[in-house]
C-alpha atoms as an extended CHARMM CRD file, in Angstrom:
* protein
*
       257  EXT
         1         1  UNK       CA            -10.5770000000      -46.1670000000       34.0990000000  PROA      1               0.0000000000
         2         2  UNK       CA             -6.9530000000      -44.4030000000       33.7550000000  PROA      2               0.0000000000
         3         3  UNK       CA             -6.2210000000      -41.8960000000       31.2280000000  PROA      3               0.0000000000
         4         4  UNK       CA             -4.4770000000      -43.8590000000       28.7520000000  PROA      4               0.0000000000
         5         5  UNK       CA             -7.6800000000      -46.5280000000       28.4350000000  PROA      5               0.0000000000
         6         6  UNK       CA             -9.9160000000      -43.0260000000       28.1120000000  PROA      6               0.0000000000
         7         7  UNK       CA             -7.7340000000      -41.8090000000       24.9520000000  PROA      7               0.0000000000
         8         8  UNK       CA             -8.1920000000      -45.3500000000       23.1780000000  PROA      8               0.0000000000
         9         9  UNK       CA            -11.8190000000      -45.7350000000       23.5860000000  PROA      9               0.0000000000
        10        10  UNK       CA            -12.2740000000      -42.2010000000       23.0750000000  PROA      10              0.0000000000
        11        11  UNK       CA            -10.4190000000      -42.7750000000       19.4180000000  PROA      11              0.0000000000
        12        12  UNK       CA            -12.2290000000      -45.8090000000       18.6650000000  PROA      12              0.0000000000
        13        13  UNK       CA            -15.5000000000      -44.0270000000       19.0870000000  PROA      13              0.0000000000
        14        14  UNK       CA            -14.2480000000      -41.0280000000       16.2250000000  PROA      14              0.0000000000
        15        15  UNK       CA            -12.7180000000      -43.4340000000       14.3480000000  PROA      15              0.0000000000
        16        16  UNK       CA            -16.2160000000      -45.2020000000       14.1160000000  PROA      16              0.0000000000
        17        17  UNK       CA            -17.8120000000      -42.4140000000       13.7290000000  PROA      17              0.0000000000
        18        18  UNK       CA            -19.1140000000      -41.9060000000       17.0860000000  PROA      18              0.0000000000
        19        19  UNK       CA            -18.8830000000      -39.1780000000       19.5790000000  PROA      19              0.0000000000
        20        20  UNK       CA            -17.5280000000      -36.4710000000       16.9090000000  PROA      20              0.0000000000
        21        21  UNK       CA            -21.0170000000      -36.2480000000       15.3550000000  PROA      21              0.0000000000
        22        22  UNK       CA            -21.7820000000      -36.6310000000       11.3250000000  PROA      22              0.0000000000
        23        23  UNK       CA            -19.0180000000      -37.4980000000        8.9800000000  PROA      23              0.0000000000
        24        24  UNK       CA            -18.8530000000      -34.0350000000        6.8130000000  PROA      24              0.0000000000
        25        25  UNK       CA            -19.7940000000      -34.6610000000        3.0950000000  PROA      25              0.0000000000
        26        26  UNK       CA            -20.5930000000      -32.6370000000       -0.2990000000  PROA      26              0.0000000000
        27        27  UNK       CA            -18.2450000000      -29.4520000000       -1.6430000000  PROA      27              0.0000000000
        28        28  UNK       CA            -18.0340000000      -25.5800000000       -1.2870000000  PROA      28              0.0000000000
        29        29  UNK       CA            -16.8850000000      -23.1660000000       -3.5980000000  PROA      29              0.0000000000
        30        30  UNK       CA            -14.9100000000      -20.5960000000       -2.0390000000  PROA      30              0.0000000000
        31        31  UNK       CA            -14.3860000000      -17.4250000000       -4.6310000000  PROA      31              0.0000000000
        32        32  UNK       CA            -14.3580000000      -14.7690000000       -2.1370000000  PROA      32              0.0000000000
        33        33  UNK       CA            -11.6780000000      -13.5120000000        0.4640000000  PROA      33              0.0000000000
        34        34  UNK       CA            -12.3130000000      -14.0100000000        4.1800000000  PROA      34              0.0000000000
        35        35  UNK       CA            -13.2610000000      -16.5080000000        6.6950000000  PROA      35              0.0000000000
        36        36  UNK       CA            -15.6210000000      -19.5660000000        5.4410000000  PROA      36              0.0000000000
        37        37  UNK       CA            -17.0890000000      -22.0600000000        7.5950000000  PROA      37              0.0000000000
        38        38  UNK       CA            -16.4230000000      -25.5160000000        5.5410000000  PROA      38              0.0000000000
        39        39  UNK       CA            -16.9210000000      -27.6310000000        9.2030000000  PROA      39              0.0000000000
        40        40  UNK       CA            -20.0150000000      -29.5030000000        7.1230000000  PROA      40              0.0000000000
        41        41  UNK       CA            -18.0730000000      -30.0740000000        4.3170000000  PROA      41              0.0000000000
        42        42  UNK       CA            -16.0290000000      -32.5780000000        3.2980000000  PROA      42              0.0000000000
        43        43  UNK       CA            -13.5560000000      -30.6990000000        1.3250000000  PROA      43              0.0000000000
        44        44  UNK       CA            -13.0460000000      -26.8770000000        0.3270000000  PROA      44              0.0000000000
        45        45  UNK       CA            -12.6890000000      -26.0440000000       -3.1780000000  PROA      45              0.0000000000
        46        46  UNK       CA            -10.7900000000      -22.5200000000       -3.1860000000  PROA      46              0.0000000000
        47        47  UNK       CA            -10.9200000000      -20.7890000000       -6.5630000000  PROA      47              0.0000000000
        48        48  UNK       CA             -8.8810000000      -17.6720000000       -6.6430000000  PROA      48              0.0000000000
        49        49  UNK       CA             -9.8520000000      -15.1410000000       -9.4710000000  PROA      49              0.0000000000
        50        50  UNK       CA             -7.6050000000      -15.3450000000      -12.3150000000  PROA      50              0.0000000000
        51        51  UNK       CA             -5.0970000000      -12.9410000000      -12.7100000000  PROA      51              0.0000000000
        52        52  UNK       CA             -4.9580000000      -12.9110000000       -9.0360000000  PROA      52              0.0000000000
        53        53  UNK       CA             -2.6370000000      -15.6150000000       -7.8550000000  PROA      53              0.0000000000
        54        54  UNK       CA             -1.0970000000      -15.1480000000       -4.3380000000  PROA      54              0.0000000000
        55        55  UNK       CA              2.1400000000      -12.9250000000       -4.6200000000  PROA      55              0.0000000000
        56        56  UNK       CA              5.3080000000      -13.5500000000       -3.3790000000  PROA      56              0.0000000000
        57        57  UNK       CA              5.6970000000      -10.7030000000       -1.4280000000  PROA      57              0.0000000000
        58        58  UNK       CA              9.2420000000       -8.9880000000       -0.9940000000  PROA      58              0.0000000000
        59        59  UNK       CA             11.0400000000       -6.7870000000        1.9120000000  PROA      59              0.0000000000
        60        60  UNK       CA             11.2580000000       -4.2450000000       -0.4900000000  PROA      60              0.0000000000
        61        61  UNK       CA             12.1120000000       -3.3050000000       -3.9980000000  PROA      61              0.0000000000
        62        62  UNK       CA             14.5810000000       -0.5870000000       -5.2090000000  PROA      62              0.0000000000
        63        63  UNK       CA             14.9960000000        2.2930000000       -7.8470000000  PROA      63              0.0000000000
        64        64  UNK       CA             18.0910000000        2.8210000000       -8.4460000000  PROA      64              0.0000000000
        65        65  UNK       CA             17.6010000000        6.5210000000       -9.6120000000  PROA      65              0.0000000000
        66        66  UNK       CA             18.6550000000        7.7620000000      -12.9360000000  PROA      66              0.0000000000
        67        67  UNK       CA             17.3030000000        9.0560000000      -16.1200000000  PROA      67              0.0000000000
        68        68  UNK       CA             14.6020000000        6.4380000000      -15.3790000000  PROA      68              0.0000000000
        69        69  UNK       CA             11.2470000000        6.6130000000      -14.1220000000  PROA      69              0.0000000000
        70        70  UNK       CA             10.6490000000        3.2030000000      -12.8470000000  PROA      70              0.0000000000
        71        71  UNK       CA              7.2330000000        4.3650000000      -12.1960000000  PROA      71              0.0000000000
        72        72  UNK       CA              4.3140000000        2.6230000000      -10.8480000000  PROA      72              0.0000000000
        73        73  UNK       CA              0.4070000000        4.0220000000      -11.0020000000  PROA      73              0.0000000000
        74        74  UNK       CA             -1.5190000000        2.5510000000       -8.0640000000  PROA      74              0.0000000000
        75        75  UNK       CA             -4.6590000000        4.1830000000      -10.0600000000  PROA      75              0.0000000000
        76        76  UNK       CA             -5.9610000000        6.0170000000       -6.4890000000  PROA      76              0.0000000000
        77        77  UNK       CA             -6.6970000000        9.8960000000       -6.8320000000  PROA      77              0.0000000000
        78        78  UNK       CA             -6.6240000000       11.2650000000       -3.3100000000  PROA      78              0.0000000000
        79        79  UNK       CA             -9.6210000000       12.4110000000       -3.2180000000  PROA      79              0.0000000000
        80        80  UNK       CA            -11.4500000000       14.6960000000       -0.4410000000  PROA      80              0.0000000000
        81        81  UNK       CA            -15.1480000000       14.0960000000        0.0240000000  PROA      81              0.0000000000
        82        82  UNK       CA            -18.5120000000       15.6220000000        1.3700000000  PROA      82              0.0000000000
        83        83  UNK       CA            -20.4030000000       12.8410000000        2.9900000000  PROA      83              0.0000000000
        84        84  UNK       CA            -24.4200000000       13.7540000000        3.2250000000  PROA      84              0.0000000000
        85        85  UNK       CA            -23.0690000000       17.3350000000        2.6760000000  PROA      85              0.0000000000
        86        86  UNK       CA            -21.7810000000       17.7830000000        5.8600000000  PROA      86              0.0000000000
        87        87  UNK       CA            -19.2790000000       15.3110000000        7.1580000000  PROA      87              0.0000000000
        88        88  UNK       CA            -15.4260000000       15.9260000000        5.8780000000  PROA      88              0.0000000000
        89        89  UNK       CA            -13.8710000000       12.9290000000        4.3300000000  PROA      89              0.0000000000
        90        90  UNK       CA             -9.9940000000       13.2560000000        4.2910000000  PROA      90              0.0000000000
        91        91  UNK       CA             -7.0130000000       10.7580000000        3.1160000000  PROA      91              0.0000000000
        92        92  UNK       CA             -4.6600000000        9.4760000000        4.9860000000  PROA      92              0.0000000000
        93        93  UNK       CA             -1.4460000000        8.4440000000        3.6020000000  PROA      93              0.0000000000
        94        94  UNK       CA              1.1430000000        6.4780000000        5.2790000000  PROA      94              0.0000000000
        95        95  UNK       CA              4.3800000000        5.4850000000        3.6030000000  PROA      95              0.0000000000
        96        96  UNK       CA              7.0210000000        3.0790000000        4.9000000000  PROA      96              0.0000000000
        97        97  UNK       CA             10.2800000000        4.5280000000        2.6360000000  PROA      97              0.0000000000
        98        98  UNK       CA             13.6350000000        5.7230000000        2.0890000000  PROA      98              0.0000000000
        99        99  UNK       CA             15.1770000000        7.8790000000        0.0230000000  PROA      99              0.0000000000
       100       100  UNK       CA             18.3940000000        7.1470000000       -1.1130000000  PROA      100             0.0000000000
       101       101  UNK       CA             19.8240000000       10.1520000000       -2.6720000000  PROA      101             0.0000000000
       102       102  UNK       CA             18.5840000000       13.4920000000       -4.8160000000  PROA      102             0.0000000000
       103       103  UNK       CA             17.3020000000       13.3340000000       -8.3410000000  PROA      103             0.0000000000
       104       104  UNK       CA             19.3380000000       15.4290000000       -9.9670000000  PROA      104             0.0000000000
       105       105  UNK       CA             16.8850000000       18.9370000000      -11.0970000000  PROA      105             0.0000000000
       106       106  UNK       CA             14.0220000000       17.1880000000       -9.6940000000  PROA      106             0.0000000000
       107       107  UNK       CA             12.5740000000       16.5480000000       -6.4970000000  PROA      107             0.0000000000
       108       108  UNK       CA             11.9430000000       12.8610000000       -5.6080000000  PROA      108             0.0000000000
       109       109  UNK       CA              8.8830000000       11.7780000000       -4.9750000000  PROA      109             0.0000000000
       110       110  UNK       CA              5.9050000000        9.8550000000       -3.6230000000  PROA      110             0.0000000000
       111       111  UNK       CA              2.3160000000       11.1850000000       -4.9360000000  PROA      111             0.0000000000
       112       112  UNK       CA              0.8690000000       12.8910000000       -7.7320000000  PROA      112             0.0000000000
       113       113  UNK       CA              0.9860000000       16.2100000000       -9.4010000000  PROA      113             0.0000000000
       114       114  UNK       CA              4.6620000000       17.3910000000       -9.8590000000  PROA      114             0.0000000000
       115       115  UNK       CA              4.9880000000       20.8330000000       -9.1390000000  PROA      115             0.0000000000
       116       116  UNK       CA              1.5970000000       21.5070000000      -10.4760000000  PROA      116             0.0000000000
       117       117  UNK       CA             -0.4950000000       24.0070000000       -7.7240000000  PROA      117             0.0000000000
       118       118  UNK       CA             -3.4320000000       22.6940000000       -7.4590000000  PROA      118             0.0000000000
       119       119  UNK       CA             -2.8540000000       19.0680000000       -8.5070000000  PROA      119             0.0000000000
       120       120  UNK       CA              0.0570000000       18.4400000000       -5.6680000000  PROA      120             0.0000000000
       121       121  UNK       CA             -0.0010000000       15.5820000000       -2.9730000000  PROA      121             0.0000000000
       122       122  UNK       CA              3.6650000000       14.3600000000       -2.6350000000  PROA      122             0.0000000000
       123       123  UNK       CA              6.5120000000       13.4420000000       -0.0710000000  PROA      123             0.0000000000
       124       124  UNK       CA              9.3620000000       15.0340000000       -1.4150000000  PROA      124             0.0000000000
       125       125  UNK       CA             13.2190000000       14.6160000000       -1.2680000000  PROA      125             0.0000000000
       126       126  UNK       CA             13.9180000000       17.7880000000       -2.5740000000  PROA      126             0.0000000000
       127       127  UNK       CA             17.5050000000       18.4020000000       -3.7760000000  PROA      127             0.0000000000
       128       128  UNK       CA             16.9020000000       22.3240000000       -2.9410000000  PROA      128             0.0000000000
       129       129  UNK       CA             16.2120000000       21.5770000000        0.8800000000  PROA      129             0.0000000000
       130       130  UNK       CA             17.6300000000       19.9140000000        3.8730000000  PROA      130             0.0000000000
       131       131  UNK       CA             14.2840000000       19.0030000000        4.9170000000  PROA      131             0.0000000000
       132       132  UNK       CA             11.4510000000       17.0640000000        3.7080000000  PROA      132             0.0000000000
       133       133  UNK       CA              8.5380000000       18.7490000000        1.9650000000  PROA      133             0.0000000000
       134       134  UNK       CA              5.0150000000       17.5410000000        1.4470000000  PROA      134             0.0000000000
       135       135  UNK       CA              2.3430000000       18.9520000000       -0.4450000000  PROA      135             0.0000000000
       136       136  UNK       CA             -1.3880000000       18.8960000000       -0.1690000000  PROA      136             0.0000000000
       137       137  UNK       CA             -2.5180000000       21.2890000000       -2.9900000000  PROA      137             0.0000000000
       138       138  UNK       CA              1.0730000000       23.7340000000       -2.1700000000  PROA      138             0.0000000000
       139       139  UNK       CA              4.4730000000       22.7260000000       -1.1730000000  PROA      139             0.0000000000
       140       140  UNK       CA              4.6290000000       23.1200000000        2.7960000000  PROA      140             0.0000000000
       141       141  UNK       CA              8.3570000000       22.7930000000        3.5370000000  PROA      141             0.0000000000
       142       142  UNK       CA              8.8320000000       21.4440000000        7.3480000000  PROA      142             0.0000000000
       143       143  UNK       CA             11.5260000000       21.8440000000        9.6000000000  PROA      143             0.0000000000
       144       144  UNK       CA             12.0610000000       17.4670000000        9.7560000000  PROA      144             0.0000000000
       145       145  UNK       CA             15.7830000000       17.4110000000        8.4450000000  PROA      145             0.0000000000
       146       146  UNK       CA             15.5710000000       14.8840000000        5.5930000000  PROA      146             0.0000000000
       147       147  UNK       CA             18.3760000000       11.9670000000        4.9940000000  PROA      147             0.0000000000
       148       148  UNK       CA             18.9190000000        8.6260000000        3.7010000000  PROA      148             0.0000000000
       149       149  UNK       CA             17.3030000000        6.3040000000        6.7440000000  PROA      149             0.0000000000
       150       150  UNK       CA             14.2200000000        4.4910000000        6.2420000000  PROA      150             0.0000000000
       151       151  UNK       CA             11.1980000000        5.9500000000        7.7940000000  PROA      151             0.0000000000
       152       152  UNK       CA              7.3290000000        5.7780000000        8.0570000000  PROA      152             0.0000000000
       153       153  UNK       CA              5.6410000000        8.8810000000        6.0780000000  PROA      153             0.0000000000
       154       154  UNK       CA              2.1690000000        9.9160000000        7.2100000000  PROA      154             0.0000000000
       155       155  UNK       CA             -0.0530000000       12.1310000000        5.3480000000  PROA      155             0.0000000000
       156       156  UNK       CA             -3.3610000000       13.6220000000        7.0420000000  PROA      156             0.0000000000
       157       157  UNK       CA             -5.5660000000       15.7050000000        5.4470000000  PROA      157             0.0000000000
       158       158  UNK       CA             -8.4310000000       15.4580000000        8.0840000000  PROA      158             0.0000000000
       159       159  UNK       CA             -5.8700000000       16.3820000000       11.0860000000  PROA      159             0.0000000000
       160       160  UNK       CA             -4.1830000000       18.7090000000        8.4260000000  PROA      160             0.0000000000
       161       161  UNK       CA             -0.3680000000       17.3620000000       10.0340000000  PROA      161             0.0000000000
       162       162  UNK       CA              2.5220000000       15.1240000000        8.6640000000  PROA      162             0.0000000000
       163       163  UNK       CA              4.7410000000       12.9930000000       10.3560000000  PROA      163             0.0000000000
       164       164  UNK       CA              8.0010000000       11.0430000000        9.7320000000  PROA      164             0.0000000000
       165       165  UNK       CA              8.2240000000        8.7090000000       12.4670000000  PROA      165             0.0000000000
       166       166  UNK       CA              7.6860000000       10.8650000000       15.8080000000  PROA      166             0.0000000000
       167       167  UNK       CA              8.0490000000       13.5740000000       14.3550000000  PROA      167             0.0000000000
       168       168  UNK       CA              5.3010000000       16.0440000000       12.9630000000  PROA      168             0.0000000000
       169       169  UNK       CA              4.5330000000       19.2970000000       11.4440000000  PROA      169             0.0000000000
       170       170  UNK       CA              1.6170000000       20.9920000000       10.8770000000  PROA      170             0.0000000000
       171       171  UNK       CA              0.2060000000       21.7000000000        6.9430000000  PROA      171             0.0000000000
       172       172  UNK       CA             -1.9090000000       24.1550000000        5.0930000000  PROA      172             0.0000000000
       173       173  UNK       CA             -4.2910000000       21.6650000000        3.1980000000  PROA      173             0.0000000000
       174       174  UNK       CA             -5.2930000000       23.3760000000        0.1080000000  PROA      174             0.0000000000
       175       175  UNK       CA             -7.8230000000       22.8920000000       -2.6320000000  PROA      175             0.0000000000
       176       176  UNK       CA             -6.9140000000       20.1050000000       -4.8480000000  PROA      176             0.0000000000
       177       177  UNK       CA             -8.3530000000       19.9230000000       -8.8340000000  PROA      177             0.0000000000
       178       178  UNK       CA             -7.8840000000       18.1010000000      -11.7560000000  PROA      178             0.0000000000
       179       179  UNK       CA             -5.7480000000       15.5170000000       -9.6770000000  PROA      179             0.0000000000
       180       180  UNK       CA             -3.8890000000       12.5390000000      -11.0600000000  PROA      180             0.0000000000
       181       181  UNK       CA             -3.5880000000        8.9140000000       -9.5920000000  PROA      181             0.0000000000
       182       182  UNK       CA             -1.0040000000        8.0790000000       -7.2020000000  PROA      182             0.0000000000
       183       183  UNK       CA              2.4560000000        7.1170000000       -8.1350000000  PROA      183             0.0000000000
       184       184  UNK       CA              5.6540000000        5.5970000000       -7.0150000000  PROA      184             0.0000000000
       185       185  UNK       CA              9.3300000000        5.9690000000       -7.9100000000  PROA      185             0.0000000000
       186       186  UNK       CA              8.4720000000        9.1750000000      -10.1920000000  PROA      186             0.0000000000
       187       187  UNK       CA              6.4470000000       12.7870000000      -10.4110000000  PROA      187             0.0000000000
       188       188  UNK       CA              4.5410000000       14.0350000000      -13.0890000000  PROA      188             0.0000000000
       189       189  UNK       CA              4.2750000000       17.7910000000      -14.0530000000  PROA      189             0.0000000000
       190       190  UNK       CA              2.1960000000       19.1370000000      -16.4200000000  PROA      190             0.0000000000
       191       191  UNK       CA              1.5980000000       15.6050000000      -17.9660000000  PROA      191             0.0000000000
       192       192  UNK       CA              4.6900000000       15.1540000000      -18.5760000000  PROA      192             0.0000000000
       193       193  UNK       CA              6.8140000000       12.3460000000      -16.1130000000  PROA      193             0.0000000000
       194       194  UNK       CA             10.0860000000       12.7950000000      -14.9000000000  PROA      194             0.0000000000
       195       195  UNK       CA             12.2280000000       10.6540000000      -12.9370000000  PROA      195             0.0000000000
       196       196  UNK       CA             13.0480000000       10.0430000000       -9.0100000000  PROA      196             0.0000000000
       197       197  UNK       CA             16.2580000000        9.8560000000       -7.4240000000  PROA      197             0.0000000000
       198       198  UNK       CA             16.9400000000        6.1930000000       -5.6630000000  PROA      198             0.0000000000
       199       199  UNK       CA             14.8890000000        4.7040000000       -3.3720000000  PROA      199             0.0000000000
       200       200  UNK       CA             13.3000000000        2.3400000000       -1.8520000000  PROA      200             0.0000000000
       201       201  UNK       CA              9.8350000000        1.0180000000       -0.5360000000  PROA      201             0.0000000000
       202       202  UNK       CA              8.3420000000       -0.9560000000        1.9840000000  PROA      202             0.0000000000
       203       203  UNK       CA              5.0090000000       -0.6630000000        1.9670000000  PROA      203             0.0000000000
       204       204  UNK       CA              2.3920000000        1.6640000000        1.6060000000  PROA      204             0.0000000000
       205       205  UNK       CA             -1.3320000000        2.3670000000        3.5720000000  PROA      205             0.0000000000
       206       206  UNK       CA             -4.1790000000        4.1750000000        2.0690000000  PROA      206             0.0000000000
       207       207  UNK       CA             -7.4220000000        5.3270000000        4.4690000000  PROA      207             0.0000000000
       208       208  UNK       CA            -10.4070000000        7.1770000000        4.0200000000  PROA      208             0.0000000000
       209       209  UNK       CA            -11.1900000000        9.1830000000        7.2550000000  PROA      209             0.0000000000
       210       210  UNK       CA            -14.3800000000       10.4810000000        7.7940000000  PROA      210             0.0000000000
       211       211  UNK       CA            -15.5840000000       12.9900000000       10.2780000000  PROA      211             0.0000000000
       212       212  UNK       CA            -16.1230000000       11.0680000000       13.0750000000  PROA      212             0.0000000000
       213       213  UNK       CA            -12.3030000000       10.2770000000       12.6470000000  PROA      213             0.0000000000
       214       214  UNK       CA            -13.0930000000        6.3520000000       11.5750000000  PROA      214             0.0000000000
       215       215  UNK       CA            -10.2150000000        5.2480000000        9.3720000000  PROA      215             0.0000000000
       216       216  UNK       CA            -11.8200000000        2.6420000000        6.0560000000  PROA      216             0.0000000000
       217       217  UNK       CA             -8.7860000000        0.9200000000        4.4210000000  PROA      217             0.0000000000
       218       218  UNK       CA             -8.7070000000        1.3000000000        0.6220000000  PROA      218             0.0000000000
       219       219  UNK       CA             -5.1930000000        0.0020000000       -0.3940000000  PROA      219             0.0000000000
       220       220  UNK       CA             -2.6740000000       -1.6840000000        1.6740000000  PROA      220             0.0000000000
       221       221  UNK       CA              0.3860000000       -1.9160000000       -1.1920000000  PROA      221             0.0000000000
       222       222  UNK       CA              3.3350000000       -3.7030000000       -0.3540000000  PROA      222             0.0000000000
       223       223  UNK       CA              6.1660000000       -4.5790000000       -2.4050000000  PROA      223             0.0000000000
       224       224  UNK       CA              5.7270000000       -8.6330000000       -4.1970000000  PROA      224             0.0000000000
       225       225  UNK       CA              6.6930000000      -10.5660000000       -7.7670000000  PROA      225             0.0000000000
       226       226  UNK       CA              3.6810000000      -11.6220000000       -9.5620000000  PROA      226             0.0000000000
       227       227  UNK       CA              3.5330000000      -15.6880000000      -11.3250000000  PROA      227             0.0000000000
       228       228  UNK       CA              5.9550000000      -14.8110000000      -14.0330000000  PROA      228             0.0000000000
       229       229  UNK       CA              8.4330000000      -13.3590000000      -11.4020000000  PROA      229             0.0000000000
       230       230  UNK       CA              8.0860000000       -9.9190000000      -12.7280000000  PROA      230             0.0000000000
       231       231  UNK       CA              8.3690000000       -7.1420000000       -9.9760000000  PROA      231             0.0000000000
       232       232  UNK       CA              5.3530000000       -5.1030000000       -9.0380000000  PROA      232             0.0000000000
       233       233  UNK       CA              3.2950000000       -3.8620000000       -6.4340000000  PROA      233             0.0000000000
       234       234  UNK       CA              0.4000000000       -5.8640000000       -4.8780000000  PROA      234             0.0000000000
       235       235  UNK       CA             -2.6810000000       -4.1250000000       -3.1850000000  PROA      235             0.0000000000
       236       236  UNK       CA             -4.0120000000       -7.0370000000       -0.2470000000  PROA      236             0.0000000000
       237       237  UNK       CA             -7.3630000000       -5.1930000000        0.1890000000  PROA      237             0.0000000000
       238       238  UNK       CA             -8.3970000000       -5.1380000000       -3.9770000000  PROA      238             0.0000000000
       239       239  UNK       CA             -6.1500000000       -8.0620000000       -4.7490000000  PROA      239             0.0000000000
       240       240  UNK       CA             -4.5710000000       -6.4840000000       -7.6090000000  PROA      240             0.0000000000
       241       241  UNK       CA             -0.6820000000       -5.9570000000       -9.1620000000  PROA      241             0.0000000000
       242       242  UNK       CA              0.3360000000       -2.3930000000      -10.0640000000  PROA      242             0.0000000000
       243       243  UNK       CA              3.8090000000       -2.5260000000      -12.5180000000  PROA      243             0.0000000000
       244       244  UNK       CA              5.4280000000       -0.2080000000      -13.5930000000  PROA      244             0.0000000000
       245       245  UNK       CA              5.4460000000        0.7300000000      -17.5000000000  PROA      245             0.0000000000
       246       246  UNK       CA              8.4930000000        2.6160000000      -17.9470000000  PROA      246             0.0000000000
       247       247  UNK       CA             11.1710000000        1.4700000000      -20.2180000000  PROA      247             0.0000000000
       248       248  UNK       CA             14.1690000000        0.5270000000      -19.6660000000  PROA      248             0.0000000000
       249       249  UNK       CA             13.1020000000       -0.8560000000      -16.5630000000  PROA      249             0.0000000000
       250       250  UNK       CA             15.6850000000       -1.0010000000      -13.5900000000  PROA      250             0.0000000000
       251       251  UNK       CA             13.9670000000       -2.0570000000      -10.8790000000  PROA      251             0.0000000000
       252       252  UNK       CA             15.3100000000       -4.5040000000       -7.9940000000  PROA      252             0.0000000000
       253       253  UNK       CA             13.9980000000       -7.0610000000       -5.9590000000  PROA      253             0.0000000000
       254       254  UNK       CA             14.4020000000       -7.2330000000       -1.9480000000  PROA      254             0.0000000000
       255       255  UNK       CA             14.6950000000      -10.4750000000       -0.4120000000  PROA      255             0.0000000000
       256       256  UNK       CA             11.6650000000      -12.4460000000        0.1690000000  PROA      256             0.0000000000
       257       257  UNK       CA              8.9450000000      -11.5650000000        3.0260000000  PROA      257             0.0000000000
């Protein structure tokens, strides 16, 4: 029997039901993110959670700068844990960004806290510096020069270093209190918000580290339009939209993903 005579029969047979074993039949509801088996079904019914429609995601999005915030709250405090009482939880923060230019009196940042001791954990363009500065309780100035390229920003509390791109420096990782949640494209100091210079994001990475240095992905935030087009960001791990609630607002959309 040649090959060609094998093909036929051998789609006769599935075609007839035979040889590919049972026809599939009856439904599953899929309402949960992952990997479903559906091979004994006949058809997949994927529901996705309302309010939580598949973004379109951008390349980036912009702040232009100015005496507006354009902030967004991505509602995470950086928190640094105790597990069992013994075992050091740290954050780990990484940051794909550029900075486009100074923000006037202020610094321009990525984080939470301002210029509040205590409260601080920022990347900062500062407009007082030729180098970047990040804080982890207290401004730690490095010796990274700072300019207007896009780069990937790393936080580590547990390793207690930072890093733009291959480069690092080493940080004093203070006590952090009273802490606020995480924002983008804008600082806050004593309560009150300011503004950021211009910028623009790519993505951001959020991990828990514990002591035996495992890294547990909380927020994976990249830039994305939500189902009535509006700008945001859009957190793949929680499924969620963060936007920002400043007015006016000035933001601008990269080119699709």
């Amino acid at each position: 029997m040649d090959l060609t005579t094998k093909i036929l029969l051998n789609k006769l047979k599935n075609e007839k039901g035979g040889g590919g074993g049972p026809t599939p039949t009856g439904t599953i509801q899929i309402t949960t993110n992952g990997e479903h088996n559906v091979t004994s079904y006949a058809k997949a019914n994927v529901q996705v959670p309302a309010g939580n429609q598949p973004a379109t995601l951008l390349q980036w999005i912009e702040s232009p700068g100015g005496n507006t915030a354009n902030l967004i709250d991505i509602d995470m405090i950086p928190i640094m844990l105790q597990l069992d009482g013994v075992s050091f939880c740290g954050i780990r923060v990484e940051a794909d960004y550029q900075f486009l230019g100074d923000a006037g009196s202020y610094s321009n940042e990525i984080g939470c806290g301002g210029y509040d001791n205590g409260k601080r954990f920022t990347i900062d363009y500062p407009n007082n510096s030729d180098y970047f500065v990040f804080s982890v309780g207290t401004a730690i100035t490095t010796t990274i020069p700072k300019d207007m390229e896009r780069h990937t920003f790393i936080i580590d509390t547990k390793r207690k270093h930072v890093i733009v791109d291959d480069r690092s420096a080493n940080i004093t990782v203070s006590s952090l209190n009273s802490l606020e949640s995480f924002k983008v494209f804008g600082r806050s100091a004593n309560g009150t918000l300011g503004f950021a210079g211009p910028s623009k994001f790519y993505g951001l990475k959020i991990y828990l580290v514990d002591y035996y240095n495992k890294q547990y992905l909380m927020q994976d935030i990249v830039p994305a339009k939500d189902s009535n087009g509006d700008i945001a960001l859009y957190d793949k791990v929680n499924n969620k939209y963060y936007k920002s609630q400043s007015t006016p607002l000035t933001l601008i959309a990269g080119p699709v993903a």
